[in-house]
C-alpha positions as CSV (number, residue, x, y, z in Angstrom):
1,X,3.6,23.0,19.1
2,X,6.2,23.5,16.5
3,X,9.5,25.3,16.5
4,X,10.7,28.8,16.0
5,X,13.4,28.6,13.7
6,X,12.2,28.1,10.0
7,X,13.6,25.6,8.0
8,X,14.4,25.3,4.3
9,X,12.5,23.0,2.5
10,X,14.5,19.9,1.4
11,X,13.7,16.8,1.3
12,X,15.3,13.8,1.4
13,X,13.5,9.9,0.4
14,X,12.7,8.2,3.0
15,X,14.3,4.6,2.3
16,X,17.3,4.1,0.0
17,X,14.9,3.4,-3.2
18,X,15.4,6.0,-5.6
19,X,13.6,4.3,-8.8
20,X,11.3,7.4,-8.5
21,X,14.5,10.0,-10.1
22,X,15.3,7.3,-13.1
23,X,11.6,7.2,-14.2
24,X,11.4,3.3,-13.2
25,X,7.8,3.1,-11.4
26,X,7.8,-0.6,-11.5
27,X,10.8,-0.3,-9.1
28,X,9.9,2.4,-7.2
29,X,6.1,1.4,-6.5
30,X,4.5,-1.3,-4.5
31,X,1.8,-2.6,-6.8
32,X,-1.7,-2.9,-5.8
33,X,-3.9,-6.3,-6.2
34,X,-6.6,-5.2,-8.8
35,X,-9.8,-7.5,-9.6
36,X,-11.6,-5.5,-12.6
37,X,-14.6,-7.4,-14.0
38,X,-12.8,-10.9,-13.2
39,X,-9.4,-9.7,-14.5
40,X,-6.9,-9.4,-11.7
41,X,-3.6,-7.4,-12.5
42,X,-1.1,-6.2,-10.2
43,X,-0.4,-2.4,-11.0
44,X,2.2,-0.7,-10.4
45,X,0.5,2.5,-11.1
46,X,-2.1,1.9,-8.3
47,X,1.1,2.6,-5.6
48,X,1.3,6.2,-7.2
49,X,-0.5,9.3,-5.3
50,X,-3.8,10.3,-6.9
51,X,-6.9,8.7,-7.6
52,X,-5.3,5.4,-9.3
53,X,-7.7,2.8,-7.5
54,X,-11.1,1.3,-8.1
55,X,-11.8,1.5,-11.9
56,X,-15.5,2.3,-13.0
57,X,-16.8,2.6,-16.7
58,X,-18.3,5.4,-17.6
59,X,-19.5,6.5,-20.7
60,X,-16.8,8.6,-21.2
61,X,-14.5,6.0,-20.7
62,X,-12.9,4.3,-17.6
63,X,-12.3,6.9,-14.8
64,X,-10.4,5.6,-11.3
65,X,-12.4,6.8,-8.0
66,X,-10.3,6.3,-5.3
67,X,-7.9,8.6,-4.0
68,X,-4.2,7.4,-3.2
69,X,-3.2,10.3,-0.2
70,X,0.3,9.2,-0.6
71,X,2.8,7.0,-2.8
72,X,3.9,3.6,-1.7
73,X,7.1,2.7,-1.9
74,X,8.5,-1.1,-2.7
75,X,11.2,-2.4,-0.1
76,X,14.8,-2.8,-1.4
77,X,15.9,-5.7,0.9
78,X,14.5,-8.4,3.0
79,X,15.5,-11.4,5.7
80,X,15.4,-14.9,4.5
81,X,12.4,-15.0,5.6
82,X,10.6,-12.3,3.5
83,X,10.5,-9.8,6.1
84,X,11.1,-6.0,4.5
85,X,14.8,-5.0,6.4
86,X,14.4,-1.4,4.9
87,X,15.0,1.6,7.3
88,X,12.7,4.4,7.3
89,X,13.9,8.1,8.1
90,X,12.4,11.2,8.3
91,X,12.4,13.2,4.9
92,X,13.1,16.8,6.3
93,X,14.1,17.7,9.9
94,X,11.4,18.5,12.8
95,X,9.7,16.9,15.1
96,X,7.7,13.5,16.6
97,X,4.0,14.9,17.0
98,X,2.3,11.2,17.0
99,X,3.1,7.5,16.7
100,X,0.4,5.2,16.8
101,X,1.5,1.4,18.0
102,X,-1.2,-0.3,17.5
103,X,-1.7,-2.0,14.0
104,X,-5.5,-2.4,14.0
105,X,-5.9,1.1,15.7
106,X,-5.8,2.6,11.8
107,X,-5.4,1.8,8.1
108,X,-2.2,3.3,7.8
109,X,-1.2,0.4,10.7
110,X,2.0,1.2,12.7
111,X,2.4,5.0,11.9
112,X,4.4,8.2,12.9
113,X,4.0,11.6,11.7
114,X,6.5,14.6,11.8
115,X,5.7,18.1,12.0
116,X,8.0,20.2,10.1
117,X,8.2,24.1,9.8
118,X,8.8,25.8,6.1
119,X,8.7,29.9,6.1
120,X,6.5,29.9,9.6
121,X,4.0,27.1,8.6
122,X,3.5,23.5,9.8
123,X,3.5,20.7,7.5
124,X,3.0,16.9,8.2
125,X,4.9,13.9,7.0
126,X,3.6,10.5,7.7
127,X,5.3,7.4,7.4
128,X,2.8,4.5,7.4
129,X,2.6,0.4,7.6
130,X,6.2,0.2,9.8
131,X,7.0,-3.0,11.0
132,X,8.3,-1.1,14.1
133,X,9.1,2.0,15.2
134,X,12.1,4.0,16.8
135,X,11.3,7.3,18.0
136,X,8.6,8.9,20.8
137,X,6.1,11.7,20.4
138,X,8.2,15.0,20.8
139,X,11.5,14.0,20.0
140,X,13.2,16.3,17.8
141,X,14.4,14.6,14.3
142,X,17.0,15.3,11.8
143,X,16.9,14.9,8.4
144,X,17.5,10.8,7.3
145,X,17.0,10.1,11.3
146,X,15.5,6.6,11.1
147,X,12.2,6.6,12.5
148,X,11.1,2.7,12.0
149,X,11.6,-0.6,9.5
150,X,9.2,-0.4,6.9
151,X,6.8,-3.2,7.3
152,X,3.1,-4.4,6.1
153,X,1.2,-3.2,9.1
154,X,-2.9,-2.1,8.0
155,X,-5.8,-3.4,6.8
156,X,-5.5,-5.4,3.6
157,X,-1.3,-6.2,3.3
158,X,0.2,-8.8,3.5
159,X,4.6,-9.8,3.7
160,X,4.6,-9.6,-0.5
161,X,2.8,-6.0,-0.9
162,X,5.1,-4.6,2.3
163,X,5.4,-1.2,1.3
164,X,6.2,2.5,3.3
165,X,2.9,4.5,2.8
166,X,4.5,8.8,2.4
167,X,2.9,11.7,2.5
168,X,3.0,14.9,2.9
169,X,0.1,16.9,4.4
170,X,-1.5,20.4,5.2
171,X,-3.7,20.4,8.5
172,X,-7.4,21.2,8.4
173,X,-8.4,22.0,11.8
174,X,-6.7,22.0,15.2
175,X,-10.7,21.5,16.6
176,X,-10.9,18.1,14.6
177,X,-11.4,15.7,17.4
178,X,-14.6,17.9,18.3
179,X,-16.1,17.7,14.8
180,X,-15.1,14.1,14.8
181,X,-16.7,13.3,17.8
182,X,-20.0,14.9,16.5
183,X,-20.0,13.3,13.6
184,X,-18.5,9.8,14.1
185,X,-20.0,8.6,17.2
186,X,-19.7,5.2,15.9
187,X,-16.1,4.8,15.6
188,X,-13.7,6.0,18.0
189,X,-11.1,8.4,17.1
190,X,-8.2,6.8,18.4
191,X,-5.2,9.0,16.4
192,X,-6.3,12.6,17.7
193,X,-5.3,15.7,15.4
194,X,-3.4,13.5,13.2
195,X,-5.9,11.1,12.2
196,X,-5.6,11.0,8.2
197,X,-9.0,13.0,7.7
198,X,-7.4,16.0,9.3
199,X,-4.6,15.6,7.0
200,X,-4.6,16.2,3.7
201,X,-1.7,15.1,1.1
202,X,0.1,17.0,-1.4
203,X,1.7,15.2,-4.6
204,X,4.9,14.2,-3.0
205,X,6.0,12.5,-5.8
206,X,6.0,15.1,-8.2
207,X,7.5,17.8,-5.9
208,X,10.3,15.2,-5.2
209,X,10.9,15.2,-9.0
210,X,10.3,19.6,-9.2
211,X,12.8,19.7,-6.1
212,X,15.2,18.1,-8.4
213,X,15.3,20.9,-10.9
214,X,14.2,24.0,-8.6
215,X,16.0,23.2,-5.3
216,X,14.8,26.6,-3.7
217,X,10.5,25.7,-4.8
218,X,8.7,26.6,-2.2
219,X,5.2,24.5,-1.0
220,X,3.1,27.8,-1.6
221,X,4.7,28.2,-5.2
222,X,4.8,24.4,-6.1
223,X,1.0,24.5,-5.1
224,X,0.0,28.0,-6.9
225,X,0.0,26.5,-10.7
226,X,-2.7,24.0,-9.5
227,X,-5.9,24.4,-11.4
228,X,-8.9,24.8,-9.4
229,X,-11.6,21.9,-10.0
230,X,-14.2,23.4,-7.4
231,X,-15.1,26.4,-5.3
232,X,-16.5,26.2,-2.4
233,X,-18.5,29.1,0.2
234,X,-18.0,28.6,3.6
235,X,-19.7,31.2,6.6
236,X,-17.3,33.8,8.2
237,X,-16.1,32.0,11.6
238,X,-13.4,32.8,14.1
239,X,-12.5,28.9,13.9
240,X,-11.7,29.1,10.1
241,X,-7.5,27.5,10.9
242,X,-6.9,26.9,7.7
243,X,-6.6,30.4,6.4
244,X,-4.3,30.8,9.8
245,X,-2.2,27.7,9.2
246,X,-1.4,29.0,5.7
247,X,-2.0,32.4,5.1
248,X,-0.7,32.1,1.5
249,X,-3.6,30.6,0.3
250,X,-5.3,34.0,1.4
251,X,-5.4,35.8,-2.2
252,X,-6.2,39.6,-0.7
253,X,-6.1,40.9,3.0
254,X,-9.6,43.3,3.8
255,X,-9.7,45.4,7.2
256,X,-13.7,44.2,7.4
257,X,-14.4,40.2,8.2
258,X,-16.1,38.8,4.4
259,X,-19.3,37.8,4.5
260,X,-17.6,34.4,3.7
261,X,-14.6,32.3,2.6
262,X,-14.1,30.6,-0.9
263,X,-11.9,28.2,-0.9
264,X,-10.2,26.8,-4.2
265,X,-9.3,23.2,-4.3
266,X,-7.8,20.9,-6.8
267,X,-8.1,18.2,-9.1
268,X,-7.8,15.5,-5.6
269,X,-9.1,18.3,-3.2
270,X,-6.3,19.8,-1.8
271,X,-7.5,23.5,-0.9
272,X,-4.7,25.5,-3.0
273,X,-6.8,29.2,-2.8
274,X,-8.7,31.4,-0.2
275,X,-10.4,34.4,-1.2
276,X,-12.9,36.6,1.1
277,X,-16.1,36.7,-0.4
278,X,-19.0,39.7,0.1
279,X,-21.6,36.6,-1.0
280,X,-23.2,35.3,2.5
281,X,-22.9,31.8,3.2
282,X,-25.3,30.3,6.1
283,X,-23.8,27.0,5.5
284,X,-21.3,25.1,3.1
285,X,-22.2,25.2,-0.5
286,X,-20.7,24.8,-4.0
287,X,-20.1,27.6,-6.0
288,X,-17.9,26.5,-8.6
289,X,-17.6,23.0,-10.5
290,X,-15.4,22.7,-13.4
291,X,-18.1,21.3,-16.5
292,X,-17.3,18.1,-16.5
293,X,-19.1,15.2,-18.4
294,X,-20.1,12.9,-15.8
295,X,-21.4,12.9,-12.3
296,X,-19.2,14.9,-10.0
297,X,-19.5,12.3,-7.0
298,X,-17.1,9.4,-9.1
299,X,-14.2,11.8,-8.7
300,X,-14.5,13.7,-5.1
301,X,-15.2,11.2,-3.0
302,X,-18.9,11.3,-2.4
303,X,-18.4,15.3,-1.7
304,X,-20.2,16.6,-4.9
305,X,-22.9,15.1,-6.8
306,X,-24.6,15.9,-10.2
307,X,-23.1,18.0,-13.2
308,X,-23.3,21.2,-14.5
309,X,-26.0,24.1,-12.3
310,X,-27.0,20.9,-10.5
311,X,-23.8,20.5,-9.2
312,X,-24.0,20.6,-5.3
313,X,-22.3,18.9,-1.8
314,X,-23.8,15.9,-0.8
315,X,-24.5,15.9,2.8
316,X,-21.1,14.3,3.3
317,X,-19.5,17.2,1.4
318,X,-21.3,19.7,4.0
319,X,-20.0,17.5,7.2
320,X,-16.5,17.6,6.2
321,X,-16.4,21.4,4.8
322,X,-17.9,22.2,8.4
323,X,-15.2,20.6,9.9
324,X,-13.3,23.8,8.5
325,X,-15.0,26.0,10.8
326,X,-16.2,23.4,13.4
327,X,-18.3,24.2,15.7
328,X,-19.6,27.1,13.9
């Protein structure tokens, strides 16, 4: 899968709403339908990537705790009767690798996702909520090919909120269906490698807006100023893809396998930093947590819980850091 030739990385916006380079959000993001403690508002911030959903008080204020993978974006014209007319286009040349058709087969509704190639590495784009779409799984794209008409396809839209759901994404695992099916038995994986837990998003927005003022950033650069929020060990495996799919991240080369991997990730949990490790590791576990004032598990998902030395990973935290090196 993928293509030989390498390609620059350039990106174009997907529809013809550029609010996001004049600094208008209001105009550039879909709001979100908020009901905090009986007060409903309708956010414009909530469209942004990031965790900008679900406000809960804390005593050290009001933190949000759940993550945005993407950034929605509002439609710039519609029919007489409501309907978004906005077409969608691939941000960057490469290639079909999955539409889904079915609106209740996934949150993101009618999706497609592109596979692109930037100095000999694979990133994903993913275009969600499309009213319809134009293009079939390995069909080669160029860049501002429209893929769909941007629509309000998922759970919980409706014809106002119709938005295009963007992201751009790293790949965990090419054995995700396998840990999936382990795990999951319950619900079906119906969307394969490129289901949106095997996906994991980078802040779109903002490298749209760095892109602007350093055309030639690269992905690995734009990513290597990111602080790291947590650590965590993982056991030496053969079926450790990440460090393959982006062997940036891999901080030093060693002619002997580690005893284990440590892997850096961010503020949202995007792993930015690998590092070999002579520390054993018989299964997942944390090893660093920024100090923090308040219980880890409001702001990574459910993946840590507790503060300070009795930071750890929840048993969901262990599930998905195995998926890393699934089916070791």
């Amino acid at each position: 899968m993928g293509f030989s030739q390498p390609a620059p990385l350039n990106l174009a916006l997907p529809t013809d709403n550029d609010a996001i380079y004049r600094g208008d959000g209001p105009e550039f993001y879909q709001y979100i339908e908020r009901d905090y403690k009986g007060v409903k508002s309708t956010p414009w911030e909530g469209g942004q990537y990031g965790f900008v959903r679900n406000p809960t008080e804390t005593p050290s204020g009001i933190i949000y705790t759940r993550f945005h993978e993407g950034i929605d974006i509002r439609p710039l014209e519609r029919d007489a009767r409501g309907e978004p007319l906005d077409p969608v286009r691939a941000i960057a040349a490469g290639q079909v690798v999955h539409t889904n058709l079915v609106p209740g087969a996934s949150n993101y509704g009618k999706y497609v996702v592109v596979e692109h190639r930037w100095e000999g590495c694979n990133y994903y784009s993913l275009y969600g909520h499309l009213s319809s779409i134009q293009v079939q799984v390995g069909q080669r794209v160029e860049q501002r090919d429209q893929l769909g008409v941007l629509g309000h396809t998922g759970d919980g839209l409706n014809q106002t909120r119709a938005h295009l759901h963007l992201e751009l994404n790293l790949m965990l695992s090419r054995r995700f269906e396998s840990w999936y099916d382990h795990f999951s038995k319950s619900d079906p994986n119906r969307q394969g490698l490129y289901n949106g837990i095997n996906l994991i998003g980078l802040d779109i927005a903002r490298l749209y807006l760095e892109l602007r003022n350093r055309p030639s950033l690269t992905i690995p650069e734009f990513l290597a100023g990111e602080e790291t929020f947590y650590r965590v060990l993982l056991p030496a495996s053969k079926n450790f893809d990440l460090a393959r799919f982006y062997p940036w991240m891999v901080t030093r080369k060693t002619d002997d396998p580690p005893a284990s991997w440590e892997i850096s990730f961010n503020r949202v949990g995007v792993p930015v930093k690998i590092s070999p490790s002579e520390r054993p590791a018989g299964e997942p576990r944390l090893s660093y947590l920024k100090p923090i004032g308040i219980n880890a598990s409001e702001f990574t998902r459910g993946q840590i819980a507790g503060r300070g030395e009795g930071a750890h990973l929840t048993k969901k935290g262990k599930q998905f850091m195995r998926m890393l090196t699934y089916p070791d």
